[in-house]
N, C-alpha and C positions, 0 to 999 in steps of 0.2 A: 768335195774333199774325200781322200779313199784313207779310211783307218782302219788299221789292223788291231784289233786287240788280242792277247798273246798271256792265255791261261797256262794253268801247272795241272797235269795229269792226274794229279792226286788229290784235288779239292775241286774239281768240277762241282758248283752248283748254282741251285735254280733262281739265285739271284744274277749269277751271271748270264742265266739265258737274259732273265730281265733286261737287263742292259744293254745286250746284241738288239733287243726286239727295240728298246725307246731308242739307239742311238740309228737302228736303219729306218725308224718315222722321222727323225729330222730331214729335213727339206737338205736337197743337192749334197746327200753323205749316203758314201758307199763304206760297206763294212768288210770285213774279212777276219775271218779264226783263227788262229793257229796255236794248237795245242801241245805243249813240249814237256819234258820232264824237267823238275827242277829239284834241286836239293831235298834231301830227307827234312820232315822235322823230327826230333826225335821225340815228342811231347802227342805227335798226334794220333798213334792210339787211344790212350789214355786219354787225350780229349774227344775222340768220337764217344768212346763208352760213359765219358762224364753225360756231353749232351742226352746219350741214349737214355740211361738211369733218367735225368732231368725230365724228361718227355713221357716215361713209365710214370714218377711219381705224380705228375703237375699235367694228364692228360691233354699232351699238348702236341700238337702234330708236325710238319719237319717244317712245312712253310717254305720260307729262301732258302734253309741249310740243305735242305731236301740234294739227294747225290743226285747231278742231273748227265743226262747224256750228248755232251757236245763234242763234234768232230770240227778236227780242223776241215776250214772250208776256204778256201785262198782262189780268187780267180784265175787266170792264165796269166802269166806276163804281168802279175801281183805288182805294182809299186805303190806300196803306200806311201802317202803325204803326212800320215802320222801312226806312231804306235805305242798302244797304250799296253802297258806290258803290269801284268796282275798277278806275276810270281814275285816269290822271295828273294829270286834274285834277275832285279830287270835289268832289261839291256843298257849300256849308254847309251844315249842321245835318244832313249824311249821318253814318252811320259809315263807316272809310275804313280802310286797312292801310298802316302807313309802313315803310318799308325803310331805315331810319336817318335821312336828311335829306331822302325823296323816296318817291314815289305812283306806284304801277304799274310794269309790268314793265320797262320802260328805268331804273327806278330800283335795282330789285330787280339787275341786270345792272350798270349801273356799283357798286355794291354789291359786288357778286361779284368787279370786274374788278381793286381797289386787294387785295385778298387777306381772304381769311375770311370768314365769313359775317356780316352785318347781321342786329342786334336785328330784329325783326316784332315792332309794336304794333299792333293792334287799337285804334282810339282809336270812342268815339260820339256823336253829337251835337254835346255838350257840350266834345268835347275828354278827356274823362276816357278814363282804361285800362283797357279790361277784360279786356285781353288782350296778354302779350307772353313772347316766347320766342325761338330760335335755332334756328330749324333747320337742320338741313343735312346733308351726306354723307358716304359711306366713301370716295366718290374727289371728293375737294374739289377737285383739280388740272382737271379737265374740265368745262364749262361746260355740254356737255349733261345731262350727273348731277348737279351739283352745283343748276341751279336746276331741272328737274325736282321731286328734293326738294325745294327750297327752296318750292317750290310744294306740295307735300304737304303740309309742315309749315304754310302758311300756311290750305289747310282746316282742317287739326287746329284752330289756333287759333281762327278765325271760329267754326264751328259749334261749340267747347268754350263762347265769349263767347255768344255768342245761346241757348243751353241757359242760360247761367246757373250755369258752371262757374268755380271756382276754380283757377288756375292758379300755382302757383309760380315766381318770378320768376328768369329765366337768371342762372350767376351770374356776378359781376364780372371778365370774362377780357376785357383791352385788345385790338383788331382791332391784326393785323399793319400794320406804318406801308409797306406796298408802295406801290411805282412803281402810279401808273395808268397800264397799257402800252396801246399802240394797239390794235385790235383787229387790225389787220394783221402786226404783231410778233407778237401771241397766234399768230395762224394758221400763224405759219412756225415757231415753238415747236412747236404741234402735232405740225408733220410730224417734225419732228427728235426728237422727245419720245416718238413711234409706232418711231421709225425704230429709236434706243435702246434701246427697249421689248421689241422683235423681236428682236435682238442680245444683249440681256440674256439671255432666253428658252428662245435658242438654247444661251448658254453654260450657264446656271447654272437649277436645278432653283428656280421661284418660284409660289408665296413658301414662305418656309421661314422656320419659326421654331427659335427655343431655349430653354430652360428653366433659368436660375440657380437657387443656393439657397447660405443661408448656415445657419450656426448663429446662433441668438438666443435669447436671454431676454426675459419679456414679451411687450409689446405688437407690438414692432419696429416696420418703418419709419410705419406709421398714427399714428404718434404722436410722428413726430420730423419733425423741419423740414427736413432733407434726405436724399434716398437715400445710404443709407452708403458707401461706397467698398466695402463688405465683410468680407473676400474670398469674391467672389460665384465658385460654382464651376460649370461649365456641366452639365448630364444629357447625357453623348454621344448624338450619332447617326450611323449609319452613313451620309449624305447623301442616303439612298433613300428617309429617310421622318425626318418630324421630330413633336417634340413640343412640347404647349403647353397653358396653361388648366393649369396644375399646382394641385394642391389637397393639400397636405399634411394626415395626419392619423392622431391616435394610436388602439392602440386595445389594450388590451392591455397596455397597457407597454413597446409597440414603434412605431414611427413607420413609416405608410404614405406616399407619393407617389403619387398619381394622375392620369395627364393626356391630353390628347386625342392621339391616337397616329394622326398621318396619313400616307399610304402613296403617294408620288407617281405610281405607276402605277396606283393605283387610284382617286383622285380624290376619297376622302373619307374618314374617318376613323372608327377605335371608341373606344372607353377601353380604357386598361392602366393597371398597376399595378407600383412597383415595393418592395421591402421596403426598409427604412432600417437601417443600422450605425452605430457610432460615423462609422464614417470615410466614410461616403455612402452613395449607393446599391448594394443588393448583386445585382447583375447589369443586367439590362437591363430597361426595362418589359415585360410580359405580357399580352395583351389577356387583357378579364375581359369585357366588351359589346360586341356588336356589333349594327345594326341595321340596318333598306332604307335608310333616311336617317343624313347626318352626323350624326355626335355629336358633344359637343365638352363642356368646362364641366363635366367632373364634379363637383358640388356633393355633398361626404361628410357625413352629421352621424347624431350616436347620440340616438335618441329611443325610450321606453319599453321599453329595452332588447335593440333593434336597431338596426344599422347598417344610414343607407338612402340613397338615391343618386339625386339630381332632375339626369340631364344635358341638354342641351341637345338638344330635339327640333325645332326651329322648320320644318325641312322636311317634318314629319308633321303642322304645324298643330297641335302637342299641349304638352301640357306632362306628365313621364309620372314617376311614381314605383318604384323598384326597391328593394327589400329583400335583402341579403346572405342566402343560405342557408348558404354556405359563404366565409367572409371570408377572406378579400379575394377569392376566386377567382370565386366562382361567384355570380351576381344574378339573381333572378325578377324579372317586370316585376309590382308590387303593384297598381298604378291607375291611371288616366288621371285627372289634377288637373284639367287643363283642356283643351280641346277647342275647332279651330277660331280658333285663332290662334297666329301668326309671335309666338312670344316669345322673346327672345335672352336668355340667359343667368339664369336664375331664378334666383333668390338669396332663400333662406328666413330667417326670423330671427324672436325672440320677444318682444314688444314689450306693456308694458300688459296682461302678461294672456293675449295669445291672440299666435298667429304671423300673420306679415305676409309676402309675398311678392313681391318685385321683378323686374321686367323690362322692356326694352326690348320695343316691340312695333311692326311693321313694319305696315303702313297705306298701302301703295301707296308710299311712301317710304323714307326711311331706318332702318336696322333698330340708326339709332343714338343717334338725340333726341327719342323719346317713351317717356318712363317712365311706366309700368303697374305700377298696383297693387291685391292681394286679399289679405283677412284671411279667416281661419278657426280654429274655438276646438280646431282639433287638427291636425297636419302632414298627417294624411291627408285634411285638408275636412272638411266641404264646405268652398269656398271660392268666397267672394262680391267683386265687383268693385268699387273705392271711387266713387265718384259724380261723383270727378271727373276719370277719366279719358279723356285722359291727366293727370297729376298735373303735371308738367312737361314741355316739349321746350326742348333745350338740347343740342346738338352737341357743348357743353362739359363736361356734368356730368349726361348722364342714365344712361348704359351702367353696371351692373353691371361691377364689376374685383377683385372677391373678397367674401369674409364681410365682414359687418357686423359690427363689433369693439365692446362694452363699454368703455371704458377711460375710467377715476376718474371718472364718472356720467354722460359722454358716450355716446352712439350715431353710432360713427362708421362710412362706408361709402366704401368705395375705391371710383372712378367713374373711366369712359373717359374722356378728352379729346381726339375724334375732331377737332377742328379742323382738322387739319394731317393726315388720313388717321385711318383704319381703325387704332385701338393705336397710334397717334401718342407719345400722355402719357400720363399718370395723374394723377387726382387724389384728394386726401379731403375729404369733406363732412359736416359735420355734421349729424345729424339733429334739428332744433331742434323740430318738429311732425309727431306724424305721430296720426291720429285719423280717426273717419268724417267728418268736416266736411273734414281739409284736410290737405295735406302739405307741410311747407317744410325746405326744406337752406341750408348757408352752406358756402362750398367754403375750408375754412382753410390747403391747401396743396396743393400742384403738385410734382408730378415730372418732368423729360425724360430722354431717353439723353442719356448726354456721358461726363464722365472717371470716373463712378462705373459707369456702365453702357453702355459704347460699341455704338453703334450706331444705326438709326433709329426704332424703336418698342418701347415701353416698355408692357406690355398689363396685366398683372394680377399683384396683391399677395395673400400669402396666405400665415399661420402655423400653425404646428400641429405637434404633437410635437418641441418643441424645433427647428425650421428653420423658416423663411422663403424662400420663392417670388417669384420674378417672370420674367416672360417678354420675350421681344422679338425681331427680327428676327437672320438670318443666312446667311451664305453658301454655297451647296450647289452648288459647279460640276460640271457634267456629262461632263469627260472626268478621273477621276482614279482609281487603284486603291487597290480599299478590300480593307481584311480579310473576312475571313468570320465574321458575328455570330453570338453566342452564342447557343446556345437561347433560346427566347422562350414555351415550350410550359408552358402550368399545371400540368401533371402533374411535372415537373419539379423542382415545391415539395412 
């Protein structure tokens, strides 16, 4: 297949080389460039110098937006079998990428600027869909992150559509009805918003999370229309280090707590563990793992008569499985599952037969709207990659946010809903298709912080041994006297 893709003079960049380079690795596709002028925007000063300012305050480098140097390059006696045309204004009978009601990067940008991120269609020819999703970021608030990804997310889609891939459709989450602000109003936010930032920084130890938990029967909240009021009781911390990514679970006849245990002077995090009582936790968490790279996400499940432990390695590029020698305390590392890729938050589960595995997988973009998927006929693999990954991108409902629940003959799975930042929401999705052909979700309910759960981010659900889990932001100011914490040492138990 020979595809032309067909850029605007004035926005060359380095996301679009991206895309020349993944669509000339597909197997029997021949590419070709061509580079043409296309309409003014009249916004796009003003926005190069917003990005600029953005990347001064928030030291942050050009990444995709980066101004990249592409010539057209068209072979002799060129006839393309397709053309993917990436100006403002594409050709007829091109394929083309819409950003809600508008075509290339001025579009994609006023997009961004009313608040939330814009559906991406892939439309071809004909006007038909062959591709649509949401992408977008962990810091939605900044325009140089924000369409960077947004740009990531939009190769995913093109090169998933021209492979011949199936994509699952974003689901139903209404775009915030914001002000379209000037871009000059943006720019003085900025400063004031950096200025803040630093003052924050200064006062108070960020970011810091917390760890709720209630008593429940059942399914709990995966299966109710709203987050309970409670009474949600917090996992203390001594403000020096916080926890998060709580993963409850029994084992024995007694209820464990598991969660990422991070250390503000050390800058990243192991697992700990704490025992469970009637009346809470009994003492403090324990590290039980540590590693070169954060950990985070301890995923606990008992299979063939061990207890074993997939946490989050994405800075290893791994995905890594660990077996309890001595439960809870002590874990061997059993395997390397996978290998050579940023997966965020793995989430195993048994589906038809064999186990399926879940994760967010980062792609030069966001490590928060492209769900990845592999089955394998044993927890330990092998395990093989679906065909049509990524299965969905969607900012709104692709993140892992706990176990994937069973309840009265659904497959339901607690999902981020990064719109609004990094652990923003929550949501639950139902899983309606999942098979080697195709994967599809319907997202049946939504959670935020408020009077049930105050505060601003609402991360992950998670039951087990009689309690229920969820996490979310909190406050750790840095001039206050603290107690002297409890042992924390394994031997201890």
């Amino acid at each position: 297949m020979r595809v032309e893709i067909r850029l605007g003079r004035r926005t060359l960049r380095r996301w679009q080389q991206v895309l020349i380079e993944r669509l000339r690795a597909l197997d029997e596709v021949e590419v070709g460039v061509r580079v043409v002028d296309e309409p003014v925007c009249p916004t796009q000063r003003s926005w190069e110098r917003l990005l600029r300012l953005e990347r001064r305050l928030y030291g942050l480098d050009d990444g995709l937006l980066a101004v990249a140097r592409i010539e057209s390059e068209v072979p002799d006696a060129w006839e393309p079998d397709t053309i993917v045309d990436l100006t403002s204004a594409p050709l007829r009978g091109a394929w083309a990428v819409r950003y809600e009601d508008g075509w290339g990067e001025c579009a994609a940008a006023a997009a961004l600027r009313t608040g939330g991120f814009p559906v991406v269609t892939v439309l071809d020819g004909t006007g038909d869909i062959r591709a649509q999703g949401r992408p977008g970021s962990e810091v939605p608030g900044l325009f140089a992150t924000a369409l960077a990804d947004l740009s990531a997310g939009v190769v995913a889609l093109i090169v998933g559509a021209l492979a011949g891939r199936d994509f699952a459709p974003p689901a139903d989450a209404p775009r915030p009805s914001g002000r379209n602000r000037s871009l000059t109003e943006i720019g003085i936010r900025r400063v004031a918003g950096a200025m803040a930032r630093h003052a924050y920084r200064l006062l108070y130890r960020a970011p810091h999370w917390r760890v709720g938990w209630r008593r429940v029967d059942g399914a709990g909240t995966v299966a109710e229309d709203a987050l309970p009021q409670g009474p949600w009781h917090d996992l203390p911390d001594d403000g020096l280090r916080f926890y998060a990514d709580p993963f409850p679970f029994e084992h024995e006849g007694r209820a464990y707590l598991f969660v990422e245990d991070f250390e503000h002077s050390v800058g990243r995090a192991g697992i700990s563990v704490v025992p469970w009582t009637e009346d809470g936790p009994d003492g403090v968490p324990v590290p039980v793992l540590e590693h070169d790279v954060h950990l985070s996400y301890p995923f606990v499940l008992e299979h063939d008569g061990d207890v074993w432990m997939i946490p989050e390695t994405s800075g290893a590029r791994t995905v890594e499985l660990y077996r309890a020698v001595r439960f809870p305390w002590t874990w061997e590392r059993h395997s390397i599952l996978l290998e050579d890729v940023e997966a965020s938050d793995s989430t195993p589960f048994r589906h038809g037969g064999r186990w399926w595995l879940t994760a967010t997988v980062g792609d030069g973009g966001s490590l928060s709207d492209s769900l990845w998927l592999w089955s394998a006929p044993d927890l330990r693999g092998p395990w093989s990659p679906h065909r049509n990954n990524p299965v969905l991108v969607d900012i709104a409902s692709a993140r892992p946010a706990g176990r994937v629940v069973q309840h009265e003959g659904r497959l339901l799975r607690p999902v981020q809903d990064c719109r609004a930042g990094y652990g923003a929401a929550l949501a639950v999705a139902e899983i309606t298709r999942l098979d080697d052909e195709a994967f599809e979700q319907c997202v049946i309910r939504r959670f935020a912080p408020g009077e049930a759960w105050p505060g601003t981010r609402l991360h992950t659900l998670n039951t087990g041994g009689g309690i229920e889990t969820v996490d979310g932001s909190a406050f750790a100011p840095r001039f206050r006297r603290r107690r002297a914490a409890p042992s924390r040492q394994p031997e201890a138990r």
